[in-house]
C-alpha positions in Angstrom: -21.2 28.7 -55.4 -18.8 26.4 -56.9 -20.7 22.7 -57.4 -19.3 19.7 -55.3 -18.0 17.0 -57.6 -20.2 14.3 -57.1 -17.5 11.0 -56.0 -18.8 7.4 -58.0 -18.7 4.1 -56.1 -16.3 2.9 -58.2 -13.8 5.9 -57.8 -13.8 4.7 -53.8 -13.2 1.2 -54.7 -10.1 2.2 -56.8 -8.9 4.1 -53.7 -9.5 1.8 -51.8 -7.6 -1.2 -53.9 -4.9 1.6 -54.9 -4.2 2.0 -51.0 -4.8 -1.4 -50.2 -2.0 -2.3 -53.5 0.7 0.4 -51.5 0.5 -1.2 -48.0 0.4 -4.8 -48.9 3.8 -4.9 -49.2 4.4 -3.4 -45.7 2.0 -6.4 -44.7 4.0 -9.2 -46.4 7.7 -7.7 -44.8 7.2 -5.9 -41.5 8.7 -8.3 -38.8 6.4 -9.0 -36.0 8.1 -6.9 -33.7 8.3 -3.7 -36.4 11.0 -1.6 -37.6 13.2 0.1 -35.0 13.8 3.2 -36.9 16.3 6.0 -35.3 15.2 4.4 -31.5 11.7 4.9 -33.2 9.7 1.8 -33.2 7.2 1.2 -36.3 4.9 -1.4 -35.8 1.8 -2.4 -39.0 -0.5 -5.1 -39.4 1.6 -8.1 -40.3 0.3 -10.7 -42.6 0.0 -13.2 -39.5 -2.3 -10.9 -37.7 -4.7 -10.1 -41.0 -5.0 -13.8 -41.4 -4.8 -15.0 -37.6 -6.1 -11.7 -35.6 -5.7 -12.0 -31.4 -8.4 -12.8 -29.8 -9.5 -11.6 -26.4 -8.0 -14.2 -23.8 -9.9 -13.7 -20.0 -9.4 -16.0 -17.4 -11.7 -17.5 -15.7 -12.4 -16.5 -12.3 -15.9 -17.6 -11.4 -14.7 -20.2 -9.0 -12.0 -18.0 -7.3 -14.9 -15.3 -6.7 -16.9 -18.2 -5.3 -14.7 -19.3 -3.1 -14.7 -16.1 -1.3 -16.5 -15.5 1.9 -18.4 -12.5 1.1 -20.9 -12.6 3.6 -18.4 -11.1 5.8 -18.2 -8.4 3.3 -21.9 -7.0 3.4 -21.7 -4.7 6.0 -19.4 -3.7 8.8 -21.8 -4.7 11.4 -21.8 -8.4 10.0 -18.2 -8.1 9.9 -18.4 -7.9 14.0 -20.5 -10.6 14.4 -17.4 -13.1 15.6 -15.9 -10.3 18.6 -19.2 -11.6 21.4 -18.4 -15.5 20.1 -16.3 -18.3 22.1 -12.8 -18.7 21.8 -12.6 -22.0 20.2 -10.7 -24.4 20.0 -8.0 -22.8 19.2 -7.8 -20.5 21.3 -8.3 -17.1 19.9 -8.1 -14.3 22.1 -10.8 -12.2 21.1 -13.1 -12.8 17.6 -14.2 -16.4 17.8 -12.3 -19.6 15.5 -9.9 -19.7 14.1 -9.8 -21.1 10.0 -7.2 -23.5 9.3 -7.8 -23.8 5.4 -7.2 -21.6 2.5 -7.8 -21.2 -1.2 -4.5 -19.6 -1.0 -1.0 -19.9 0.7 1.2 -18.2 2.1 5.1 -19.7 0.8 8.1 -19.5 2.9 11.2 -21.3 4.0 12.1 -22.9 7.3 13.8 -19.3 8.5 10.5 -17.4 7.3 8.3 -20.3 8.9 9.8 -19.7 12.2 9.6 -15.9 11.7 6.2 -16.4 11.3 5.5 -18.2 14.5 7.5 -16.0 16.1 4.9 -13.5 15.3 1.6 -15.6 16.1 3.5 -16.4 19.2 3.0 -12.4 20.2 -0.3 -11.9 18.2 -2.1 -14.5 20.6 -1.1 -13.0 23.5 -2.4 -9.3 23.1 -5.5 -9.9 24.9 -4.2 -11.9 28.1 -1.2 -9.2 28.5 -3.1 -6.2 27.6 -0.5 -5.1 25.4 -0.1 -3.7 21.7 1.7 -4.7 18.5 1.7 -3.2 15.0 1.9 -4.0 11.6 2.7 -1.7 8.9 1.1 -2.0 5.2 3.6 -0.8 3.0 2.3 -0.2 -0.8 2.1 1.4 -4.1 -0.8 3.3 -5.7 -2.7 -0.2 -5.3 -3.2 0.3 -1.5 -3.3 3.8 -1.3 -5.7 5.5 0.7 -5.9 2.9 3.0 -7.6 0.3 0.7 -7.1 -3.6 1.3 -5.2 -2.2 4.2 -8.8 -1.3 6.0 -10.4 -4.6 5.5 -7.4 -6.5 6.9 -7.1 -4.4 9.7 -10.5 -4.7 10.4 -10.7 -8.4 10.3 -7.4 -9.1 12.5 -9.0 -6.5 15.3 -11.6 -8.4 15.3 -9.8 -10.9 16.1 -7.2 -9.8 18.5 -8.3 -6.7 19.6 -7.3 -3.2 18.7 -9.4 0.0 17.6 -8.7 2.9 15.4 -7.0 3.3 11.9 -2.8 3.0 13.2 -0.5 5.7 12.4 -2.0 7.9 9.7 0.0 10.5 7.9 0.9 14.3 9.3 -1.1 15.6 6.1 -2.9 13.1 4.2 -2.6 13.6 0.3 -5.3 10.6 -0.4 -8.9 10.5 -0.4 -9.5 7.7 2.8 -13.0 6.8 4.8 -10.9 5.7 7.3 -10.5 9.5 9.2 -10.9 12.7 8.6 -8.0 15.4 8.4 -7.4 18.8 7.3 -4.8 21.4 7.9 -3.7 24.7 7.1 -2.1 25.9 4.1 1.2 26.1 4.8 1.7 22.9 5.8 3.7 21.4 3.1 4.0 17.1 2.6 7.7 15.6 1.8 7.9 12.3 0.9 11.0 10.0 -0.1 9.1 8.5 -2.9 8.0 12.4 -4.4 9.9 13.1 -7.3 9.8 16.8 -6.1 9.6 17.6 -2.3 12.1 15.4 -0.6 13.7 16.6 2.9 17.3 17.5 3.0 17.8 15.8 6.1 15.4 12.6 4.8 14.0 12.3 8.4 10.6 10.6 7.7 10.3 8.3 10.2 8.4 4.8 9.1 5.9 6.0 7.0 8.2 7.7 4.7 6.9 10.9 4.4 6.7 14.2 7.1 5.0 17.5 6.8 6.1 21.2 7.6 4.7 24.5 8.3 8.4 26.3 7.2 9.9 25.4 3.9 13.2 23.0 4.5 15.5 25.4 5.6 19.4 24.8 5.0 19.7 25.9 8.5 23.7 26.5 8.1 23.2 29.2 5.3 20.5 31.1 7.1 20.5 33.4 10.4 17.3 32.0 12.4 16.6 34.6 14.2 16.0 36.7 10.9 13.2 34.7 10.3 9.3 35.4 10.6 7.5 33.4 13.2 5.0 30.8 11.5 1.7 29.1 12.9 0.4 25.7 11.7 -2.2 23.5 12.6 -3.0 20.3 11.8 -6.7 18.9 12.7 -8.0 15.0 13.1 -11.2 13.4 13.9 -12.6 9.8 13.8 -14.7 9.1 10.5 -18.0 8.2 10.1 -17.5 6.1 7.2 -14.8 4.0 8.7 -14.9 0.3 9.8 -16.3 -0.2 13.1 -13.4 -0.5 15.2 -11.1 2.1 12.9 -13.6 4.7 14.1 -12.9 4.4 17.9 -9.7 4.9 20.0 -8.7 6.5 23.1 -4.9 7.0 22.2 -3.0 9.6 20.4 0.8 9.5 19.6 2.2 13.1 18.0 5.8 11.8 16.2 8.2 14.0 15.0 11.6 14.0 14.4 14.2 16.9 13.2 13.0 20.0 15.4 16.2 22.4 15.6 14.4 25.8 16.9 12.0 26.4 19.4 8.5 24.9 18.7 5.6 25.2 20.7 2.3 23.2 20.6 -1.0 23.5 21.3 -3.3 20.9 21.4 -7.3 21.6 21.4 -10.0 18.8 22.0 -13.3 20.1 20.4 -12.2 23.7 20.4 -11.0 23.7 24.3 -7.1 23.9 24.3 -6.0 20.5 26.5 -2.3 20.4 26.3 0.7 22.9 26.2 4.4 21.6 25.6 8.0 22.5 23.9 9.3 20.5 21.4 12.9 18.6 22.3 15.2 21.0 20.1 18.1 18.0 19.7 16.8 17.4 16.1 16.1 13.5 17.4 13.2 11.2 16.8 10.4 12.1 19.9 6.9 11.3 20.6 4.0 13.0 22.3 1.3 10.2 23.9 -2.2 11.8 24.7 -4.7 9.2 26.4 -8.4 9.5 26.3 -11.5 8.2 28.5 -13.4 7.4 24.9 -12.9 8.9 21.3 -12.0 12.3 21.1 -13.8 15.3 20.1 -11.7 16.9 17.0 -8.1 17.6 17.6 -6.1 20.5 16.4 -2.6 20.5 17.1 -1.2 23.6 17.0 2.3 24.7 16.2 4.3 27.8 16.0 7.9 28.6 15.4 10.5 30.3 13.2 11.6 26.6 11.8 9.4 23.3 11.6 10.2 20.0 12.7 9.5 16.7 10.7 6.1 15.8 11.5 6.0 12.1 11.3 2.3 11.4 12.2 -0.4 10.5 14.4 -1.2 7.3 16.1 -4.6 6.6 16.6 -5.1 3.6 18.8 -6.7 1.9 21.3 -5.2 0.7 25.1 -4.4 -2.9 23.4 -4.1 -5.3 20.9 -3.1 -4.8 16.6 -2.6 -1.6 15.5 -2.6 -1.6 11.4 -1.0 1.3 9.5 -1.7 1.7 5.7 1.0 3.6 4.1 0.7 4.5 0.3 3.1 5.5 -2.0 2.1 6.0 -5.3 4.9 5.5 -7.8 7.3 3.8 -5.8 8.7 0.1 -6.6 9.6 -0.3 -3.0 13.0 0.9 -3.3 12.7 3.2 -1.1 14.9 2.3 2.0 18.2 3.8 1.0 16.0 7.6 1.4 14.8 7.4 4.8 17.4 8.2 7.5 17.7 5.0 9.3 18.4 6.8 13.0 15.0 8.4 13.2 13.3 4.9 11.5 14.3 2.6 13.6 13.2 4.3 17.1 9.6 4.9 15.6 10.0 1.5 14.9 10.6 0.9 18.2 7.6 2.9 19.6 5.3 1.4 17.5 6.4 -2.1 18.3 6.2 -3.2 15.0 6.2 -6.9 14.4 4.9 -7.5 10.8 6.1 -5.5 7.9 4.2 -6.1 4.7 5.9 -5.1 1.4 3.4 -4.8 -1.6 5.3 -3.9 -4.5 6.7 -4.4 -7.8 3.2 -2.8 -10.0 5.4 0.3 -10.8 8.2 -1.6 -12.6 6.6 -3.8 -14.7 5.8 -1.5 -17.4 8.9 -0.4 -17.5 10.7 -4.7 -18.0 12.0 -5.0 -21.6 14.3 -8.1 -21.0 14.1 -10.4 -18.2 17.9 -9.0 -17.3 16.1 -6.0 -16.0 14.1 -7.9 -13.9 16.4 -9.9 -12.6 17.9 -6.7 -11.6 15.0 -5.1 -10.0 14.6 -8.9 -7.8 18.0 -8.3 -6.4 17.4 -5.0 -5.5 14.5 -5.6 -3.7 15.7 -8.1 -1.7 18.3 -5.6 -1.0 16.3 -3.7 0.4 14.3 -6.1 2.4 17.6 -6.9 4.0 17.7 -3.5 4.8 14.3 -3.3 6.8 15.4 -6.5 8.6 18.3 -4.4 9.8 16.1 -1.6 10.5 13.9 -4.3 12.6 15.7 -7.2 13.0 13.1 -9.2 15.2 10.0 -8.7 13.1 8.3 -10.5 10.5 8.3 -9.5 6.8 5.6 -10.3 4.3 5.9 -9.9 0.6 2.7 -9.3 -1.5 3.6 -9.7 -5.3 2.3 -7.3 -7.5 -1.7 -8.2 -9.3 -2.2 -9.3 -12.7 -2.0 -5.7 -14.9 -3.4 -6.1 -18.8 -1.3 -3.8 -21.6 -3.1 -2.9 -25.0 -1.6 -5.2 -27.4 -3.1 -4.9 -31.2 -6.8 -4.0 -29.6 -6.8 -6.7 -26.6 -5.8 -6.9 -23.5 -2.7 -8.7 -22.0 -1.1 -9.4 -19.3 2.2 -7.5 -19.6 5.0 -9.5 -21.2 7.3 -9.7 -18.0 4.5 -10.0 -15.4 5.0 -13.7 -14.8 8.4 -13.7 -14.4 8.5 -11.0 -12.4 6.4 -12.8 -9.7 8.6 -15.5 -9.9 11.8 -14.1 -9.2 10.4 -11.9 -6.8 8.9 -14.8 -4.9 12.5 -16.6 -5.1 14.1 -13.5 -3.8 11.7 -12.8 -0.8 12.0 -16.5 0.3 16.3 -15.9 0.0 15.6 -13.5 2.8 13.5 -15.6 5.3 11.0 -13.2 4.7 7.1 -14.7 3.3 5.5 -14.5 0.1 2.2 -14.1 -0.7 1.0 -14.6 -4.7 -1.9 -11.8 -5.8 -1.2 -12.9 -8.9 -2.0 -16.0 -8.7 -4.9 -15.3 -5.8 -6.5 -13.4 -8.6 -6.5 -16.0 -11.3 -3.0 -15.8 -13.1 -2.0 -14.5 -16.3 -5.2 -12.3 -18.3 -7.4 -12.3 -15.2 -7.5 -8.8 -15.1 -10.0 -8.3 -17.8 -12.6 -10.6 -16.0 -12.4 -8.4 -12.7 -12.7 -5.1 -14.8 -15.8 -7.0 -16.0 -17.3 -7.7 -12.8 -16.7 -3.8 -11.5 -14.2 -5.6 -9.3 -11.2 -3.9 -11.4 -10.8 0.2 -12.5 -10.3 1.0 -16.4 -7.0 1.0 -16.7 -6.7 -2.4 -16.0 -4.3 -1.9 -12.7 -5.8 -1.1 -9.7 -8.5 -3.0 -8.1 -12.3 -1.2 -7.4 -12.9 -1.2 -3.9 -15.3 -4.2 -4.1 -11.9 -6.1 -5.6 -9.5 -4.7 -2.8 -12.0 -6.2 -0.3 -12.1 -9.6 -2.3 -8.1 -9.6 -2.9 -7.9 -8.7 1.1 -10.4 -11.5 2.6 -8.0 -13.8 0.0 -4.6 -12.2 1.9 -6.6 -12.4 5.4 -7.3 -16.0 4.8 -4.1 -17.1 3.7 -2.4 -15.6 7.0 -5.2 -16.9 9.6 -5.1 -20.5 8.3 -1.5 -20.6 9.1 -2.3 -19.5 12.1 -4.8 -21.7 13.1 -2.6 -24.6 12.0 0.1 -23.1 14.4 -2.3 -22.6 17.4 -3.6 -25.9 16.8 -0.3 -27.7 17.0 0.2 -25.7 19.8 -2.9 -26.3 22.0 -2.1 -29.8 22.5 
């Protein structure tokens, strides 16, 4: 076997120095921002960088994760501990005192202002009128699977009354504690925000997605009666694992829209069959209300039919007070309004009695911001499409959560990305054009490179994006506080 030539120290140090001699000239001319090469972009150590390297910039947050109440945090029975309390002062209906101070705000105009008291107007009297409101949680990947959304919803039922989880998808895609649901195979999830499955007729009611047990026919092309006759079944139970007051309700609202053949339903509580009907075959927006005694055993709705209607949902409430859906759309930068037919919207609207709409977006698009033209861009067509969802429901109350701090690898640290700021800023100036109300996570969370800390304290995932559940729960009791010391302030102008 041939011998190995043995390599001498000094022979590495002449590589070394020999390579070291090639690049240095790279070093001394590369601009900062690289060669753009062909659309390619070449980026090297520049000379700056050898002699000045980044350093790791984290923000402090110690005092903003003081600040926050987590007592209230610790376990869902402490997080009752206000519903058996006095009402106050300031009158609250149901969970106790109201705050009247935040480390955060909430910023708005005069129009939003009285939009806003418009809705405390309504949310204080749930108790004395026995009657229900809700508020829908719209989001990106950041709230998906109901997180921040459960916490909120938590604390204002509490507070006003309510019970179970809202409206919760016809087949859930994300992993949830806050109810169980499976279904059969062939039930197939569209959503206007999927870059694949998207219905023809984009009839998705308000949580912009429905679910069928037929593929999406093109119903003029097709002779229906050639067609085989399909079963499937869609199953739901309380959870466990959910909140206190998400795990109980007596109320159960089937919503589905777009039913153009015969359908029929069975619905079975615990395995014993409870309700038979016939879907309304006009191809409108309908509901199906079931009321309970208590929770119900595990429901299985059955359906069978030749072609599927939209199924929009399941509402799963109690007899009164805030019903709060969480609806996740991973991907989407909120522009999303233009997909979803605006005659089967509106109605479920309607049913729901929506009041708030909260808007959490704009995570999706930073990454993509290479000038601040492009986000100016993106500002206006948001607030196009808030417009939009005022038109869609023109008495209630919108709320506009900015999108969180989010770091980018940047020569081996992490930033904040380079259009983040400005985003939030003309994001904020756009919401308040609309009357609508802002809230700041951005700056709730410590501002520019505060990311990094909350990765540090487990509060933060890896990539640097989405909050841990611990976080959601610290970035919703921040949200929660914001909103309830505005109301206090109105209910205690008002109690006088």
């Amino acid at each position: 076997m041939k011998k190995l030539k043995e390599i001498k120290p000094y022979q590495v140090l002449l590589f070394t120095a020999g390579v070291l001699f090639i690049l240095a000239p790279v070093m001394l001319f590369i601009p900062e921002e690289g060669w753009d090469i062909n659309g390619m972009k070449i980026r090297f150590l520049s000379k700056e960088k050898l002699l000045h390297p980044i350093k790791q910039e984290t923000a402090d947050i110690s005092n903003i994760i003081a600040a926050v109440d987590t007592v209230m945090m610790e376990t869902e029975d402490v997080l009752v501990q206000h519903e058996n309390k006095s009402n106050g002062d300031l009158g609250a209906p149901n969970g106790g005192e109201i705050i009247t101070e935040s480390t955060t705000n909430l910023e708005m105009n005069e129009i939003g202002l009285t939009r806003l008291h418009s809705f405390f107007e309504k949310l204080s009297s749930l108790s004395e009128k026995k009657s229900k409101l809700s508020i829908l949680h719209y989001g990106d990947s950041q709230i998906e699977g109901d997180r921040m959304t459960n916490y909120i919803r938590e604390r204002l039922q509490n507070q006003f009354g309510g019970y179970g989880p809202g409206t919760i998808p016809a087949t859930n895609v994300y992993n949830t504690y806050s109810f169980n649901q499976t279904y059969s195979d062939n039930f197939l999830r569209y959503a206007c925000f999927s870059r694949d499955e998207r219905l023809q007729s984009k009839k998705y009611g308000a949580l912009g997605s429905a679910s069928r047990f037929t593929p999406d026919y093109e119903l003029d092309t097709i002779d229906i009666n050639s067609l085989e006759t399909k079963t499937g079944w869609i199953l739901i139970e309380a959870s466990r694992k959910a909140y206190k007051r998400a795990r109980e309700f007596n109320n159960v609202i089937l919503h589905y829209t777009d039913c153009k053949a015969k359908t029929e339903l069975r619905i079975y509580a615990g395995g014993t069959l409870i309700h038979e009907d016939t879907l309304i075959q006009d191809g409108k927006y309908h509901s199906i209300p079931l009321t309970f005694e208590k929770t119900p055993e595990p429901l299985k709705f059955e359906f069978k039919g030749k072609v599927s209607p939209n199924i929009c949902g399941f509402s799963l409430e109690g007899d009164y007070g805030v019903q709060v859906t969480n609806i996740g759309m991973r991907g989407s930068s909120g522009t999303i309004w233009g997909k979803i037919d605006h005659s089967t919207i509106s109605p479920m609207f309607s049913q729901m009695n929506t009041e708030l709409i909260i808007l959490q977006f704009g995570g999706n698009a930073i990454p993509f911001f290479t000038d601040s033209a492009k986000v100016d861009r993106y500002a206006r067509y948001f607030k196009s499409q808030i417009n939009t969802v005022k038109k869609l429901r023109p008495n209630s109350t919108i709320v506009v959560i900015g999108p969180s701090d989010m770091s980018e690898l940047v020569d081996g640290v992490r930033q904040s990305y380079k259009f983040l700021s400005y985003c939030v800023k003309t994001l904020k100036e756009s919401s308040l054009e609309t009357g609508s109300i802002y809230w700041d996570l951005f700056s709730a969370m410590g501002g520019a490179n505060s990311m990094p800390a909350w990765v540090e304290q487990d509060l933060a995932a890896q990539d640097y994006i989405h909050f841990s559940n611990a976080g959601a729960k610290i970035a919703s009791q921040f949200f929660y506080e914001a909103l309830m010391a505005e109301y206090g302030q109105w209910a205690r102008a008002n109690s006088k």
